[in-house]
C-alpha positions in Angstrom: -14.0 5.6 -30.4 -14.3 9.0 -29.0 -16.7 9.6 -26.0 -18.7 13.0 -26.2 -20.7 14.0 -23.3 -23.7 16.3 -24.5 -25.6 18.4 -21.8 -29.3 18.9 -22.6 -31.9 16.6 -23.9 -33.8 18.9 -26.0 -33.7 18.5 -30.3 -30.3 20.4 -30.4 -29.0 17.9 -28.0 -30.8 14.6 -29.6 -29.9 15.5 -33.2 -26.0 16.1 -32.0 -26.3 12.5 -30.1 -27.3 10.9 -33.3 -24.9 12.5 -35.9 -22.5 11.6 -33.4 -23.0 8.0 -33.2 -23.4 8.4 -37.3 -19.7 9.7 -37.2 -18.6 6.9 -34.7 -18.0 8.8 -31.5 -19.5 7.7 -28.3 -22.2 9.7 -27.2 -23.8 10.3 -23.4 -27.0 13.1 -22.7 -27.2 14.5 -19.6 -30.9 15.8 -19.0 -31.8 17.9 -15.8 -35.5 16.8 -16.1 -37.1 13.7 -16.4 -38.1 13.5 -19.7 -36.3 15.2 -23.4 -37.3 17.5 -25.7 -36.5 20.5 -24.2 -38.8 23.3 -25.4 -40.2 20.4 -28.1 -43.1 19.0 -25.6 -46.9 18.9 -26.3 -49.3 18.3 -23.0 -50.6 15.3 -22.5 -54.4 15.1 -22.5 -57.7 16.0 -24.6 -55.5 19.3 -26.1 -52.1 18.5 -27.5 -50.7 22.0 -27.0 -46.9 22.6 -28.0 -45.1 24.6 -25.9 -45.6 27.8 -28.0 -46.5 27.6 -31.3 -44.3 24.8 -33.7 -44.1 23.9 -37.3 -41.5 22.4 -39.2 -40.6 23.7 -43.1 -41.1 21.3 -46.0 -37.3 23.7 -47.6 -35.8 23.6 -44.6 -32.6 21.4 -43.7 -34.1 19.9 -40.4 -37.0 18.5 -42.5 -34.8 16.9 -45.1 -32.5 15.2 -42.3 -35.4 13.8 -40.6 -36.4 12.1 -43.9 -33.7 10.8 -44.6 -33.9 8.7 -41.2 -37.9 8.1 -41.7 -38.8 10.7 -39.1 -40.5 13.5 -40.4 -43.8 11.2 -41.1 -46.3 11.2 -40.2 -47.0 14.8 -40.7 -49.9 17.1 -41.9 -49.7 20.4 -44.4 -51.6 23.2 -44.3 -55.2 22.7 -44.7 -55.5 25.1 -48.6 -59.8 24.2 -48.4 -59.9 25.7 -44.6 -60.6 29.4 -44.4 -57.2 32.0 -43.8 -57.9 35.3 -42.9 -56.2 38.6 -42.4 -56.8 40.9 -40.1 -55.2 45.0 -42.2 -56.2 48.4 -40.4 -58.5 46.9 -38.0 -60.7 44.6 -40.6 -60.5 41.0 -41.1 -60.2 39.9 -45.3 -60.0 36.6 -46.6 -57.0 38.3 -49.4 -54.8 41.2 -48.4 -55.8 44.6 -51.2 -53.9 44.0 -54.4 -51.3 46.9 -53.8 -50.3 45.4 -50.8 -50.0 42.3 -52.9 -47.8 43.7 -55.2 -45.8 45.6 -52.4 -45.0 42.3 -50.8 -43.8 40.9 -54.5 -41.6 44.0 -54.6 -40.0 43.7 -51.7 -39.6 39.5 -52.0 -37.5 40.3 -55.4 -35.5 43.1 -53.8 -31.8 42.8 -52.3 -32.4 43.9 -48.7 -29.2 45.3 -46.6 -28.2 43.9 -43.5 -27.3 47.4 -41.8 -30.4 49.0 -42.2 -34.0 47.9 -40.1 -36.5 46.4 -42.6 -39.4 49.0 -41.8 -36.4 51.7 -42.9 -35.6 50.2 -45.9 -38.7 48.6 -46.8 -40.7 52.3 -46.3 -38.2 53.4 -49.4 -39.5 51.0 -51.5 -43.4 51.1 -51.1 -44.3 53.4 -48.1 -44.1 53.4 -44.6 -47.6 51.9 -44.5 -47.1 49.0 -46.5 -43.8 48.2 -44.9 -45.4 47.9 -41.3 -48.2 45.3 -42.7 -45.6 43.3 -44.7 -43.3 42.9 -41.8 -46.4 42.2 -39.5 -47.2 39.0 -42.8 -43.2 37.8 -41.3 -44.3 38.6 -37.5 -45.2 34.8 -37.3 -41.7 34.0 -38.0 -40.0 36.5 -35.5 -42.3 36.3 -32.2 -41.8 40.1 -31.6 -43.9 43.0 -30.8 -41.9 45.2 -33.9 -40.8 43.1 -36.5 -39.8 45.8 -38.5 -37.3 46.9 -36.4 -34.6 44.4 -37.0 -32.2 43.6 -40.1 -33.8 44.0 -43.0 -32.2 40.9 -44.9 -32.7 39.2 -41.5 -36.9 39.9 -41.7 -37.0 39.7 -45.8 -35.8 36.1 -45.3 -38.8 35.5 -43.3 -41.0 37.2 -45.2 -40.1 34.8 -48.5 -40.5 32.0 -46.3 -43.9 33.5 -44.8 -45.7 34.3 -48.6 -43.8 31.1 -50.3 -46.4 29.0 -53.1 -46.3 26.1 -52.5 -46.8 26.6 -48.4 -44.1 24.6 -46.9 -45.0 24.4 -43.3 -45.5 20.9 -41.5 -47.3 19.5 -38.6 -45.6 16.7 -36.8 -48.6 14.5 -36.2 -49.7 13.9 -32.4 -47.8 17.3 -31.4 -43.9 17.9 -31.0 -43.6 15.8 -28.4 -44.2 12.7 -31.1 -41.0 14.2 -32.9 -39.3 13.9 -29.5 -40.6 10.1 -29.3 -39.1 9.4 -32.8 -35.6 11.2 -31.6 -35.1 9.3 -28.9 -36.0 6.0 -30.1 -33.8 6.5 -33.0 -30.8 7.5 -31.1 -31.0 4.8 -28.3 -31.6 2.3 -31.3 -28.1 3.8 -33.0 -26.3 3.4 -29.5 -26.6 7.0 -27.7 -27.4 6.6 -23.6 -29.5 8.9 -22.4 -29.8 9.6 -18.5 -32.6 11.6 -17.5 -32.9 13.8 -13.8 -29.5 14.2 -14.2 -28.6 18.1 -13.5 -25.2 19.2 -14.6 -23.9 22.6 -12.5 -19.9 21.8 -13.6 -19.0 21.9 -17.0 -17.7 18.0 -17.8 -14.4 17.3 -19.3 -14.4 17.9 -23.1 -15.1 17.0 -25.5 -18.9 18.2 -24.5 -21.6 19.9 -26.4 -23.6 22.3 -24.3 -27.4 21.9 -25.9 -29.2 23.9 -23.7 -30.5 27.7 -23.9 -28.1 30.2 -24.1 -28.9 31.2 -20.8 -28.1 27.8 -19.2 -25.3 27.8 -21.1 -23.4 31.2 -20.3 -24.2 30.3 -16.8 -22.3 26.5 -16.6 -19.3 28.1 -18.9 -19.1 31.3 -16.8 -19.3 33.2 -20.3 -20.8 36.6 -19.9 -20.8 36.8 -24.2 -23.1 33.8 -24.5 -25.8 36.7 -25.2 -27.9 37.3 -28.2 -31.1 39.0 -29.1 -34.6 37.3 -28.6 -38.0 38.4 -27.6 -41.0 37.9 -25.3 -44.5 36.6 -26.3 -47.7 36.3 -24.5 -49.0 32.9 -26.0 -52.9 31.9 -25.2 -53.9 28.0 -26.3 -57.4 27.5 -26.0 -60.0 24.6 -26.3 -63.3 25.5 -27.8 -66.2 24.6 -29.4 -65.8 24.2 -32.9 -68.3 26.3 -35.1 -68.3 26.3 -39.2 -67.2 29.7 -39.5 -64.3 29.7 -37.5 -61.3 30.6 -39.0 -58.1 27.8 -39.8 -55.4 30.9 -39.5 -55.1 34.6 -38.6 -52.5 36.5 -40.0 -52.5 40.0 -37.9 -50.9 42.3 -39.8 -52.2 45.1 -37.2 -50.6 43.8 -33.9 -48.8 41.9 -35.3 -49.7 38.3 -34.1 -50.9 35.1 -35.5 -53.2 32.6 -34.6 -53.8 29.0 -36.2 -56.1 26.1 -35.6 -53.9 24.0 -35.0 -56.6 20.7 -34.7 -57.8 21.8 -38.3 -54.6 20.7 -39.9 -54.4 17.3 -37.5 -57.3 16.4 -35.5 -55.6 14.3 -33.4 -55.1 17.4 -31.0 -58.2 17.9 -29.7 -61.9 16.1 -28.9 -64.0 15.7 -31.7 -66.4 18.5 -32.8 -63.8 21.1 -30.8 -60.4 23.0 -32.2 -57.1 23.5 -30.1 -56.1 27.1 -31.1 -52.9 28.5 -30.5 -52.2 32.2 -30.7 -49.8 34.9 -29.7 -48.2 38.6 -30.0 -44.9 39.9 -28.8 -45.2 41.8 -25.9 -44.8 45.8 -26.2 -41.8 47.2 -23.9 -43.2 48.1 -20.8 -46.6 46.4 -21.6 -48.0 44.1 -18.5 -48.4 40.3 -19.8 -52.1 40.6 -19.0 -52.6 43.5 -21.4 -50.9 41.6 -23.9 -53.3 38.3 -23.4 -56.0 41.1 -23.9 -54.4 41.9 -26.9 -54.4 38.4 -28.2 -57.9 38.4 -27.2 -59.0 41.5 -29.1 -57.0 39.2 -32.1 -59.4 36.4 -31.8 -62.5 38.4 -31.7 -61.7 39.0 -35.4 -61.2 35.0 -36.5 -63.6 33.1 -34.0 -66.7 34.8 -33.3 -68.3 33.8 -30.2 -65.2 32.3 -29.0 -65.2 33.3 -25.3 -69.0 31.4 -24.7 -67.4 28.4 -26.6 -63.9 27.9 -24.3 -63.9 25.2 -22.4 -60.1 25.2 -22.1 -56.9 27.7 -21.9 -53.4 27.8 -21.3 -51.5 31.2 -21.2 -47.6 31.5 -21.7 -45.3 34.6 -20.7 -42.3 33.2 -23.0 -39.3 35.3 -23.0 -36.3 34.5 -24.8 -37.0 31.6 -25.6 -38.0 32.0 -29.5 -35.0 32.4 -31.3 -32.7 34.5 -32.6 -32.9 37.9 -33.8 -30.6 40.0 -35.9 -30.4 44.0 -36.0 -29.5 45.8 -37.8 -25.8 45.7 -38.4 -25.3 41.4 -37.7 -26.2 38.4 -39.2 -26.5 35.1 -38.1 -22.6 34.9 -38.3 -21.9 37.7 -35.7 -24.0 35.4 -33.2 -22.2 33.4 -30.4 -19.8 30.6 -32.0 -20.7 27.3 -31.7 -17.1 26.0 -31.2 -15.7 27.9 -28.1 -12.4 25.6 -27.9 -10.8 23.7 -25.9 -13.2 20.8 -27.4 -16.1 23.0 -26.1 -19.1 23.6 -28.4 -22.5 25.4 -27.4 -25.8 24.2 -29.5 -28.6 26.6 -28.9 -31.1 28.4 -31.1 -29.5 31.6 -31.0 -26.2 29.9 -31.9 -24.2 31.5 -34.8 -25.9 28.5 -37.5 -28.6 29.5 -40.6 -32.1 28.4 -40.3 -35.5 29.3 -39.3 -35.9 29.6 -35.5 -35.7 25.7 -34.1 -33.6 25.0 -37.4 -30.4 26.9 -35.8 -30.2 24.8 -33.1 -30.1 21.8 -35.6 -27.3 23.5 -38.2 -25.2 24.3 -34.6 -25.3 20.7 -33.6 -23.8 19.4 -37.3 -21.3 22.5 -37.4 -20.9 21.0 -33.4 -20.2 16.7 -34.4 -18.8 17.7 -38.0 -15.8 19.6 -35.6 -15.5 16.6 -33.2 -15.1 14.5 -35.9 -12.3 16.1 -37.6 -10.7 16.3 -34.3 -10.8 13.2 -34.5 -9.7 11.8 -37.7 -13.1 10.7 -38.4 -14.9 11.8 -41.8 -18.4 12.9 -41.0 -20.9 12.9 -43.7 -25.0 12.9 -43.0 -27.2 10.3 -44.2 -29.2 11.9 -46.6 -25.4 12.4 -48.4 -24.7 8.7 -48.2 -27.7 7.6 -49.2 -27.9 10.0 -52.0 
């Protein structure tokens, strides 16, 4: 047995606790604060914000390893009988116009290039108009103020993911922190210790897995090149009123932002009769983080009339870098920070150099992370879902 001391409690850090214990290596987390999850928490009380908006993908890797331990459910889907709405040039339509329909199927069955920005490559192909609103439909899945300026295979990926039929998003049922709940009590049960309030400020002898931001992380390994691209959001969560013809999700195409309803698809998250909303836009260089909470305002006029005499509750977020990765143009996911830095060192964060969709890098870091130890070990590491398949 092989002891492996993993610094941060969040899902990067739980996840490579229980693959490691699933490969037979000891495992200890080390959590500065008093409770996990990390970014993963929901509040406690009559709204069960997330930290940010969250949502697991029904294709995704992440969602397929958590069934194959039983915890994924319970979960809800999208909610296809509650009303989705669009807000294009400043009016909101329950359908986007057909040509920008068939633009978006254009670009979804073209070959994008990784050296050019989307809204470059993408204008080529159906106009520069077109190109701003489709990468504004993939804003939801890149938290930034231009979505169009990065990678264009980087934000066509999104965008497939964004306009897939079937939808494939999932709601962990009583907020993330319930995910958190079902991490933890499935790694203590499979022999991981976890110490909470315990701050590390020296890196520990390897082998260790650093599952913290990117930030945190550069900072304990002195490593000035644990840097990657990310962006800032102003996030508003609000309580209100519910009303019949308020809107399940906003797709702004203009901004871009999104907003959802979060309680529509799990009513567990707020009081009866009221909705927990969740909305943000990236925040403009040089923009103030109250003029972009007005912006996200101006957003909700256009999916929740009468919202502002209904609100008996808000939160609001200035969120920066903590969001994911981005690519430009020029990099992929691969040209990211490593996640093995040797010496038995290995960094898990969600701007790691891993695939996935935002939180699922941090979960394809932490495999690549215990799949490494194990080999170092002379320990063959396979996942559940392949033994039990």
């Amino acid at each position: 047995m092989a002891g492996v001391t993993v610094v941060g409690g969040g899902i990067g850090g739980l996840v490579t606790a229980i693959e490691c214990r699933e490969a037979g290596l000891d495992v200890d987390v080390f959590e500065a604060r008093l409770h996990v999850g990390g970014r993963a928490a929901s509040l406690d009380g009559p709204y069960r914000a997330n930290w940010g908006p969250h949502a697991l993908y029904a294709n995704g890797a992440l969602w397929r390893w958590l069934g194959a331990r039983g915890l994924a459910e319970p979960a809800a889907k999208l909610n296809r009988t509650a009303p989705i709405r669009f807000r294009i040039d400043n009016r909101t339509r329950r359908l986007p116009r057909l040509r920008l329909l068939r633009s978006v199927m254009r670009l979804r069955s073209a070959d994008a290039p990784v050296d050019r920005s989307f809204t470059e490559w993408a204008s080529d192909l159906v106009g520069a108009h077109h190109a701003k609103l489709a990468a504004g439909l993939a804003g939801p899945l890149l938290f930034h103020a231009d979505p169009g300026s990065w990678s264009a295979a980087f934000v066509l990926d999104r965008l497939r993911q964004a306009t897939r039929v079937p939808p494939s998003p999932r709601y962990i049922v009583g907020g993330w922190s319930s995910l958190v709940g079902r991490l933890v009590a499935h790694a203590t049960e499979v022999g991981a210790v976890i110490h909470t309030g315990c701050q590390i400020d020296t890196l520990p002898e390897p082998p260790v897995v650093v599952a913290t931001s990117m930030e945190a992380a550069s900072t304990l390994l002195r490593d000035p090149a644990l840097d990657w691209s990310s962006s800032a959001i102003a996030a508003l969560d609000l309580g209100i009123q519910g009303a019949r013809s308020d809107s399940y999700l906003l797709f702004d195409l203009d901004e871009p932002g999104f907003a959802a309803a979060y309680s529509t698809a799990d009513p567990s998250l707020a009081p009866r009769g009221h909705r927990l909303i969740q909305a943000q836009v990236g925040i403009r260089a040089g923009e103030s983080f109250p003029a972009a909470i007005a912006r996200v305002e101006s957003m909700l006029d256009h999916a929740y009339r009468g919202w502002r005499e209904r609100e008996v509750w808000r939160r609001q977020l200035r969120l920066i870098g903590q969001t994911g990765a981005l690519d430009p143009p020029g990099a992929t996911w691969r040209d990211r920070p490593a996640v093995d830095r040797g010496d038995g060192v290995f960094v898990v964060t969600d701007k790691s150099a891993a695939p996935g969709l935002l939180g699922e890098v941090s979960f394809q870091a932490a495999r690549f992370a215990v799949r490494a130890l194990a080999a170092n070990h002379g320990t063959e590491v396979r996942s559940r879902s392949e033994r039990v398949g």
